[in-house]
Backbone as XML, in Angstrom:
<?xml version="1.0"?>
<chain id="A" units="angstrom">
  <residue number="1" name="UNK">
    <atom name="N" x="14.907" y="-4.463" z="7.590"/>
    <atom name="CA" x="14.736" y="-5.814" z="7.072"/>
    <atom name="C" x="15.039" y="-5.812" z="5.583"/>
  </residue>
  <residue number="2" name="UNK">
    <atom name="N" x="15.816" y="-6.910" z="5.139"/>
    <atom name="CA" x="16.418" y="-6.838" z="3.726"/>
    <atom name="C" x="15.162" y="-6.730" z="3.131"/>
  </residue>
  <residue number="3" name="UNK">
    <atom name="N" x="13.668" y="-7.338" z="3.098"/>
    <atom name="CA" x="12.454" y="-7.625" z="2.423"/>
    <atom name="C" x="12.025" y="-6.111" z="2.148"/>
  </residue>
  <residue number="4" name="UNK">
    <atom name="N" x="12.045" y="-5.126" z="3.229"/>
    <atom name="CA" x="11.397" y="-4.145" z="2.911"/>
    <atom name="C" x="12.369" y="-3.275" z="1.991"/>
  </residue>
  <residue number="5" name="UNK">
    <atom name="N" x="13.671" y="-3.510" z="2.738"/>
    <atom name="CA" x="14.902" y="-2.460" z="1.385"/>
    <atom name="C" x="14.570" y="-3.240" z="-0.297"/>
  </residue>
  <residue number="6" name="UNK">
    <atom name="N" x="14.235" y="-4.046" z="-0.127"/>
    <atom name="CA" x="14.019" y="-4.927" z="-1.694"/>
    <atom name="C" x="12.740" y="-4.403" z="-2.204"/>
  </residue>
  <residue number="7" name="UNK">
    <atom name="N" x="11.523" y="-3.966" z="-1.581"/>
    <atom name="CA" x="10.523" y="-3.720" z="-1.768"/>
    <atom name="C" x="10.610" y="-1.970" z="-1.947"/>
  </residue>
  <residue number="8" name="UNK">
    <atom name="N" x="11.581" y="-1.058" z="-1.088"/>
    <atom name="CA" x="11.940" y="-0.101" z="-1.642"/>
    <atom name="C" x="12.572" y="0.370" z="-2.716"/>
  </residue>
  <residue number="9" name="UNK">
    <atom name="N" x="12.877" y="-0.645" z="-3.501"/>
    <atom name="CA" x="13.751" y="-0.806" z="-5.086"/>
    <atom name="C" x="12.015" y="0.061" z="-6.020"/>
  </residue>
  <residue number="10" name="UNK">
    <atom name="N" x="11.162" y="-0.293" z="-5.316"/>
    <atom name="CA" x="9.883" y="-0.052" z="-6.198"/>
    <atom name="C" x="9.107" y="1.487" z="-5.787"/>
  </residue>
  <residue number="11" name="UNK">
    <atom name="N" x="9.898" y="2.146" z="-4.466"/>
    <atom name="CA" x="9.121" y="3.276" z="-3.837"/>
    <atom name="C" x="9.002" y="4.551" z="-5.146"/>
  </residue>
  <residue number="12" name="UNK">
    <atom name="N" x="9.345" y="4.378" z="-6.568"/>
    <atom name="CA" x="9.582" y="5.045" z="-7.274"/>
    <atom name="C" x="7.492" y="5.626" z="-7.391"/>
  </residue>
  <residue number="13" name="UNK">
    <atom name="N" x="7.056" y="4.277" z="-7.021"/>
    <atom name="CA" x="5.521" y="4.356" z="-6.707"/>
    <atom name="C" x="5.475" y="4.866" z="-5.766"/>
  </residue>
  <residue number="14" name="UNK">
    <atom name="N" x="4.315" y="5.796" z="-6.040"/>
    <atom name="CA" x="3.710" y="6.879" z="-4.514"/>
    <atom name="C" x="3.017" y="5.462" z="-3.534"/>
  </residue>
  <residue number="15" name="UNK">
    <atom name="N" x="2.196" y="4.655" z="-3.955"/>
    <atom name="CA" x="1.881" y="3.556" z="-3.033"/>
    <atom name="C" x="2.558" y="3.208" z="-2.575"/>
  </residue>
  <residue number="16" name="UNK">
    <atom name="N" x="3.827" y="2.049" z="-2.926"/>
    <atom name="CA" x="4.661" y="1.662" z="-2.520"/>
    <atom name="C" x="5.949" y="2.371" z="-1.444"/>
  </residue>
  <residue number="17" name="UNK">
    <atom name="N" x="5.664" y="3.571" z="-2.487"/>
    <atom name="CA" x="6.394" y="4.953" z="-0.751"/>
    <atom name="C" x="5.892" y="4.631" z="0.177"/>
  </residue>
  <residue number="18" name="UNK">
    <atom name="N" x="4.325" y="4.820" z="0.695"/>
    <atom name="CA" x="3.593" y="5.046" z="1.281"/>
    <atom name="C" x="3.987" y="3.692" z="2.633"/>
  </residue>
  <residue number="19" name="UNK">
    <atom name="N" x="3.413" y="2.601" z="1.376"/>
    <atom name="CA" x="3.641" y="1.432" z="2.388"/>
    <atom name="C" x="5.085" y="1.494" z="2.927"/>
  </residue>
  <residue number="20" name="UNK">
    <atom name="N" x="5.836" y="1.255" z="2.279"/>
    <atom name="CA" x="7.416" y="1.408" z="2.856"/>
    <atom name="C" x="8.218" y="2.168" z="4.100"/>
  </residue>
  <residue number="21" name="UNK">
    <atom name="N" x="7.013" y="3.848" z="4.088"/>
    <atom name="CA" x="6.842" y="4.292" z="4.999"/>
    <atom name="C" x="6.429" y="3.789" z="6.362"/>
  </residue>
  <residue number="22" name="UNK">
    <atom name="N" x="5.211" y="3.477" z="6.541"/>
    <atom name="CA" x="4.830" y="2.934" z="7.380"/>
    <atom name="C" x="5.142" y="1.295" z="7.744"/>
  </residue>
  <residue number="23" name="UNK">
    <atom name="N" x="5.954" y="0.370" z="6.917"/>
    <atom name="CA" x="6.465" y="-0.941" z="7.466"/>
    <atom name="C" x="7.875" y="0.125" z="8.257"/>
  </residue>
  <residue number="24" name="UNK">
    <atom name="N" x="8.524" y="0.735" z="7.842"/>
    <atom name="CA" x="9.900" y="0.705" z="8.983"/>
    <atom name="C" x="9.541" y="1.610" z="10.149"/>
  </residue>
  <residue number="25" name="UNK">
    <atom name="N" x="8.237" y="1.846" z="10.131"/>
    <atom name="CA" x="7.714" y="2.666" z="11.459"/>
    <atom name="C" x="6.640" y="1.335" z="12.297"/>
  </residue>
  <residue number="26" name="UNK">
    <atom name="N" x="7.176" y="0.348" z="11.628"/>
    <atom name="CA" x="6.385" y="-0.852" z="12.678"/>
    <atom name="C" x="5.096" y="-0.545" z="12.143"/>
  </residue>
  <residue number="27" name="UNK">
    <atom name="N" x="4.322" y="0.019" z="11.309"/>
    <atom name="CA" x="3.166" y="-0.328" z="10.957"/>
    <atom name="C" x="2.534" y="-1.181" z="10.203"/>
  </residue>
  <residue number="28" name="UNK">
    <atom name="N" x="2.278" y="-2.350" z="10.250"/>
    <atom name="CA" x="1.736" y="-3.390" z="9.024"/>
    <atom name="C" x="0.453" y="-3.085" z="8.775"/>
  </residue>
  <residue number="29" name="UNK">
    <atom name="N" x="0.188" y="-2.855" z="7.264"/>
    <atom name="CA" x="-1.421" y="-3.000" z="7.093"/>
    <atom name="C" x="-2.240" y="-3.786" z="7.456"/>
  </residue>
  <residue number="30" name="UNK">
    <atom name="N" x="-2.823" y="-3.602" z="7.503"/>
    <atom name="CA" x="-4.467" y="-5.251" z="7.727"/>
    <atom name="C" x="-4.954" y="-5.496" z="6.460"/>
  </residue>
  <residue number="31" name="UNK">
    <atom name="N" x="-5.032" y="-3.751" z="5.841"/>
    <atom name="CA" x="-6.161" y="-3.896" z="4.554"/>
    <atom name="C" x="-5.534" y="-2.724" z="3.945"/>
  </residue>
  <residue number="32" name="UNK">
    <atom name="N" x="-5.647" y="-2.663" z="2.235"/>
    <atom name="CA" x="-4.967" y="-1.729" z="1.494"/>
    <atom name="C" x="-6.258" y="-1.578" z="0.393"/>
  </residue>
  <residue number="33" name="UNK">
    <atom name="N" x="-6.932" y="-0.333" z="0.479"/>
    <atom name="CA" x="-7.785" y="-0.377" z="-0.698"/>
    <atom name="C" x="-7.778" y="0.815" z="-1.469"/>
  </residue>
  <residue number="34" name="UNK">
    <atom name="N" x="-7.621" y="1.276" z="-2.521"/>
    <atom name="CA" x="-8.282" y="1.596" z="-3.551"/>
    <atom name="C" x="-9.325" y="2.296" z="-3.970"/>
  </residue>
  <residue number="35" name="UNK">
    <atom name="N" x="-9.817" y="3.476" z="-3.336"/>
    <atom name="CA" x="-11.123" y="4.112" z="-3.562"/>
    <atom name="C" x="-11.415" y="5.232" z="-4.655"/>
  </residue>
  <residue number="36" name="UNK">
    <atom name="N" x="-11.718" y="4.935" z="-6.123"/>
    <atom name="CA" x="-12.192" y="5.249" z="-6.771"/>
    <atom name="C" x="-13.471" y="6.475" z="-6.830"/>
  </residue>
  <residue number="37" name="UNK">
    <atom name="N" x="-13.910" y="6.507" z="-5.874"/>
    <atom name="CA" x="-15.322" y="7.373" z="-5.960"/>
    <atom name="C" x="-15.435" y="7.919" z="-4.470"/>
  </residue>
  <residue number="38" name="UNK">
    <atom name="N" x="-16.238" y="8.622" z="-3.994"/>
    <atom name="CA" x="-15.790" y="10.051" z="-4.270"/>
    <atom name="C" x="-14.770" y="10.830" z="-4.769"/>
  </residue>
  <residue number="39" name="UNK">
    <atom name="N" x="-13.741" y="10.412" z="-3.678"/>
    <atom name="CA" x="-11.821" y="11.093" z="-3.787"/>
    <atom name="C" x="-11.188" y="9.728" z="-4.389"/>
  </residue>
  <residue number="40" name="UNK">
    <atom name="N" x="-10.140" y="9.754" z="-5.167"/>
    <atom name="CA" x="-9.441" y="9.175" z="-5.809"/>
    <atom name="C" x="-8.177" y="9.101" z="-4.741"/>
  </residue>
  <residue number="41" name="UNK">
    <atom name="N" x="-8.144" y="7.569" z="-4.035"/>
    <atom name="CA" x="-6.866" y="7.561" z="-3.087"/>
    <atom name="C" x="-6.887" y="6.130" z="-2.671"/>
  </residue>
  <residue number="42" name="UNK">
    <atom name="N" x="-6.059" y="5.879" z="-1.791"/>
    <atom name="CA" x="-5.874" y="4.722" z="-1.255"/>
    <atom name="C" x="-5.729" y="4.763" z="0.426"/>
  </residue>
  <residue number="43" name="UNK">
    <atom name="N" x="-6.742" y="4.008" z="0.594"/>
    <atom name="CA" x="-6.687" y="3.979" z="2.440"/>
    <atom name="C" x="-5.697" y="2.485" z="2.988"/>
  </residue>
  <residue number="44" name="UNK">
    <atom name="N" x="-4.977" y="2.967" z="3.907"/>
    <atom name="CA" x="-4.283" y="1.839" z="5.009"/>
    <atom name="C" x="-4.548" y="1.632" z="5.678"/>
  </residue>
  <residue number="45" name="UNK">
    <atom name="N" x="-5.218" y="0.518" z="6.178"/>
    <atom name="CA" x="-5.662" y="0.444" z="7.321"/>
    <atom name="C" x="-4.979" y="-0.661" z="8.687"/>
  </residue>
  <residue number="46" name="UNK">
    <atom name="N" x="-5.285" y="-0.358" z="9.850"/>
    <atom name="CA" x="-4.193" y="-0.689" z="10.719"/>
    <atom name="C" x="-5.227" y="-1.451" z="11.553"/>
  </residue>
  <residue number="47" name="UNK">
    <atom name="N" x="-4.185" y="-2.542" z="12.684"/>
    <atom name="CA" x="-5.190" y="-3.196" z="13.615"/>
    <atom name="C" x="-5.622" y="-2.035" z="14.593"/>
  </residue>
  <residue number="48" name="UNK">
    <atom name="N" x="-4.164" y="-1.456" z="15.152"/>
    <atom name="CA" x="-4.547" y="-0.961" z="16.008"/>
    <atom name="C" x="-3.971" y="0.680" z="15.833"/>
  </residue>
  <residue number="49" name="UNK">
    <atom name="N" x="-4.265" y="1.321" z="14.914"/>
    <atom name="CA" x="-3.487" y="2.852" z="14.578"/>
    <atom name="C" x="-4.938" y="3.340" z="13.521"/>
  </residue>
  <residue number="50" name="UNK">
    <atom name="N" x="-5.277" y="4.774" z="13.658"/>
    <atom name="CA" x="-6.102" y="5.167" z="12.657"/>
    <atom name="C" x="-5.300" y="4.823" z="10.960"/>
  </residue>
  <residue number="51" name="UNK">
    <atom name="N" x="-6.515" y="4.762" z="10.766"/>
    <atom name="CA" x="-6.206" y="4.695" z="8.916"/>
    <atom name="C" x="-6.047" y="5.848" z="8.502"/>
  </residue>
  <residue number="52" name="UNK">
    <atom name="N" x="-5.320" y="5.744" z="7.549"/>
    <atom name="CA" x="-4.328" y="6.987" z="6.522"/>
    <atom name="C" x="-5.030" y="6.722" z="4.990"/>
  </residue>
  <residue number="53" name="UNK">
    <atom name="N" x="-4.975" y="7.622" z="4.521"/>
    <atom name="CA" x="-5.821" y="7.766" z="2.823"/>
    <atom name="C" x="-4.374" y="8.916" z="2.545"/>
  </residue>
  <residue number="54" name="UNK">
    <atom name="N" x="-3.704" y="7.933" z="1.316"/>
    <atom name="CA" x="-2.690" y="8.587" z="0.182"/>
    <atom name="C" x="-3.944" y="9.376" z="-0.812"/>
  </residue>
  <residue number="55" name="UNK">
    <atom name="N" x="-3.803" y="10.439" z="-1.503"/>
    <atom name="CA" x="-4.046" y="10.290" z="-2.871"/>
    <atom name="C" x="-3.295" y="9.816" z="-3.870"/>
  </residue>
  <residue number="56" name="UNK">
    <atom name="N" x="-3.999" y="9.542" z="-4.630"/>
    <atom name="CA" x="-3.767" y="8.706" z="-5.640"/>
    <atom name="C" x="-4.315" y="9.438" z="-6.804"/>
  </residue>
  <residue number="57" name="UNK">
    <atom name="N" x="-4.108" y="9.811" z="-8.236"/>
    <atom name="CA" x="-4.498" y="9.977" z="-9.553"/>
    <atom name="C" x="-4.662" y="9.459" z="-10.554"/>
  </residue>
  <residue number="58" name="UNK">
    <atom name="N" x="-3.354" y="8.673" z="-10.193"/>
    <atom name="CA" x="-3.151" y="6.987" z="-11.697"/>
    <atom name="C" x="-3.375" y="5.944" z="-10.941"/>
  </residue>
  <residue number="59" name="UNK">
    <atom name="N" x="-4.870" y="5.663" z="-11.850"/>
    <atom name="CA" x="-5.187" y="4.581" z="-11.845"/>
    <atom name="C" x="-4.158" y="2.903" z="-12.001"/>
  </residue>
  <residue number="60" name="UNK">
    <atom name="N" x="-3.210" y="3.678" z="-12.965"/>
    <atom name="CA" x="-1.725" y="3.109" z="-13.087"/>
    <atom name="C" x="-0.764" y="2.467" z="-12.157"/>
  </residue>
  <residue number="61" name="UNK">
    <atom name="N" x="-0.701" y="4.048" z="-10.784"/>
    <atom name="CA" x="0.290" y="3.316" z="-9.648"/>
    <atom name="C" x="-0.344" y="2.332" z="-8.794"/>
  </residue>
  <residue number="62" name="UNK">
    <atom name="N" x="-2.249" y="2.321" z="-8.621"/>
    <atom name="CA" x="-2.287" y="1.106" z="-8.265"/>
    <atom name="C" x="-2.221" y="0.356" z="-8.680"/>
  </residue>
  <residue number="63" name="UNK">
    <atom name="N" x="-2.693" y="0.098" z="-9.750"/>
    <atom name="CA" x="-2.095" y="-1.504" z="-10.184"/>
    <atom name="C" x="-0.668" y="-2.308" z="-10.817"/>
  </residue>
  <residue number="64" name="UNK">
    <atom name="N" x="0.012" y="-1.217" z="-10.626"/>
    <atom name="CA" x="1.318" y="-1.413" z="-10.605"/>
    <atom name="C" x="2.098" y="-1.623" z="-9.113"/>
  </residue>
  <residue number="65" name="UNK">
    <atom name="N" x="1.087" y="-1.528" z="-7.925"/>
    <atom name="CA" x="1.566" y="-1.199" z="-6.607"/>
    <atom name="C" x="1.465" y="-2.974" z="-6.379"/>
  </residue>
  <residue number="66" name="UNK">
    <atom name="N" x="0.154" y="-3.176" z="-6.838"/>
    <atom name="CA" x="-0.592" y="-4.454" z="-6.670"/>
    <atom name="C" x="0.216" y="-5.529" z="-7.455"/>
  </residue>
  <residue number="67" name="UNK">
    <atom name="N" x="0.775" y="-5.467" z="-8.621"/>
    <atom name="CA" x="1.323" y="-6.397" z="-8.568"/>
    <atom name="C" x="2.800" y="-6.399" z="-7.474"/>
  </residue>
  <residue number="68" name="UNK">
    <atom name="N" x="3.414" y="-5.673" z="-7.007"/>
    <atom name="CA" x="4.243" y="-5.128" z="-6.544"/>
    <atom name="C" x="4.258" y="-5.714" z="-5.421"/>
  </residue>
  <residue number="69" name="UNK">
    <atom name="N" x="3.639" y="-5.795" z="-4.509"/>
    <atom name="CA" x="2.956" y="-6.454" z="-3.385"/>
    <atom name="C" x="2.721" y="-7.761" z="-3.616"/>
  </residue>
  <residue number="70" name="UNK">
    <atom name="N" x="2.318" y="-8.669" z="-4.294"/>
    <atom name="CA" x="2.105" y="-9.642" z="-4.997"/>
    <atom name="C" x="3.774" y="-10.155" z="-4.626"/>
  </residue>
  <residue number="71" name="UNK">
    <atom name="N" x="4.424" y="-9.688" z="-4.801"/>
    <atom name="CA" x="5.476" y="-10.210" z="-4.550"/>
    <atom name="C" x="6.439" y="-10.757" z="-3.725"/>
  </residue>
  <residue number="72" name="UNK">
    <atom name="N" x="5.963" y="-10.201" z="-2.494"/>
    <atom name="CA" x="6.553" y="-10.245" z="-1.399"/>
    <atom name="C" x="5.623" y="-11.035" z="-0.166"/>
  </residue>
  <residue number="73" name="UNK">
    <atom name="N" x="5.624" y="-12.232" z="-0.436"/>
    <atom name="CA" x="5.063" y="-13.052" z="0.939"/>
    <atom name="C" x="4.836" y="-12.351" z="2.063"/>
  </residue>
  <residue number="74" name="UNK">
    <atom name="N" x="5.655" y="-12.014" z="2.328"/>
    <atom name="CA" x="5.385" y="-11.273" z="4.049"/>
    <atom name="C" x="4.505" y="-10.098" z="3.868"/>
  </residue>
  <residue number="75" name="UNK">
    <atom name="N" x="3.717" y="-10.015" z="2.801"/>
    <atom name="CA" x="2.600" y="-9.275" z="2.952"/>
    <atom name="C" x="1.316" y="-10.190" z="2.462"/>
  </residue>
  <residue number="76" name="UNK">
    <atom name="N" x="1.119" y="-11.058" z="2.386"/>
    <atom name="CA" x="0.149" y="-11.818" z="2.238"/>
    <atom name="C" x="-1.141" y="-11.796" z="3.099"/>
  </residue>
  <residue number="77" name="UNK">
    <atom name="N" x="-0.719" y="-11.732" z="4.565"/>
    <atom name="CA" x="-1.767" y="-11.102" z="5.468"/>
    <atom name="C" x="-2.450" y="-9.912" z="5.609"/>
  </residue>
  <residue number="78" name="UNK">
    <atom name="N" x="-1.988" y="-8.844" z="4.386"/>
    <atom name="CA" x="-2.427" y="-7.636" z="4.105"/>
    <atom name="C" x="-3.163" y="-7.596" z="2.854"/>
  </residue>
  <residue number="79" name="UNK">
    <atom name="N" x="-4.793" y="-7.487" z="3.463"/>
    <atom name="CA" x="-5.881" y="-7.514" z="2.214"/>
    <atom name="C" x="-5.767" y="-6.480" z="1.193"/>
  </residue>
  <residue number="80" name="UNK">
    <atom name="N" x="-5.788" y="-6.541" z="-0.237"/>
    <atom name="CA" x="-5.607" y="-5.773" z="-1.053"/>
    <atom name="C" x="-7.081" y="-5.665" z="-1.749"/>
  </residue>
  <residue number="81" name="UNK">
    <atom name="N" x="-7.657" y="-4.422" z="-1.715"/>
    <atom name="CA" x="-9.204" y="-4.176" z="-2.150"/>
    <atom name="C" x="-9.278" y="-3.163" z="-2.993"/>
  </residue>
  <residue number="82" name="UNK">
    <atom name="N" x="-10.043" y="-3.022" z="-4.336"/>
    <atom name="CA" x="-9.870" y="-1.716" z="-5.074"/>
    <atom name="C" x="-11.951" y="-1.595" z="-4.797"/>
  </residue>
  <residue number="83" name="UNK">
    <atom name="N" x="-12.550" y="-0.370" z="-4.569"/>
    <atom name="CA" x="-13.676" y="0.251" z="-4.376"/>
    <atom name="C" x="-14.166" y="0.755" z="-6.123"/>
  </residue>
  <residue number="84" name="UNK">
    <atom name="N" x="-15.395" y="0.257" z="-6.646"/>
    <atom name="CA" x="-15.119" y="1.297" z="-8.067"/>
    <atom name="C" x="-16.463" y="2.028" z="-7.532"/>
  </residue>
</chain>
């Protein structure tokens, strides 16, 4: 889908890898969060597939992921949550 090759212009982000990964494997998130405490990472979560946890270190690539996402309508149905 042209949306996700446009959204791969940004995979230079480990998040945005991540997601990019899993949209051309038919996986859409439900929920994308942010977990700060204990482990420093980001969980994906699926309707119907176990959830996946990236690590994450920079505080940076998420919120650079987040606006990133922000961008693209056809993810609007995918909750974006940061945990502190």
């Amino acid at each position: 889908m042209e949306w996700i090759d446009d959204l791969e212009k940004d995979a230079w982000n480990d998040v945005i890898e991540e997601l990019v990964w899993h949209l051309r494997n038919g996986r859409m998130p439900t929920l994308i969060t942010h977990q700060s405490t204990p482990d420093h990472g980001v969980e994906f979560r699926f309707k119907d597939l176990p959830s996946v946890v990236l690590p994450v270190t920079h505080q940076g690539h998420w919120d650079q992921a987040v606006t990133i996402i922000d961008r693209f309508p056809q993810l609007n149905a995918t909750r974006i949550h940061s945990t502190t």
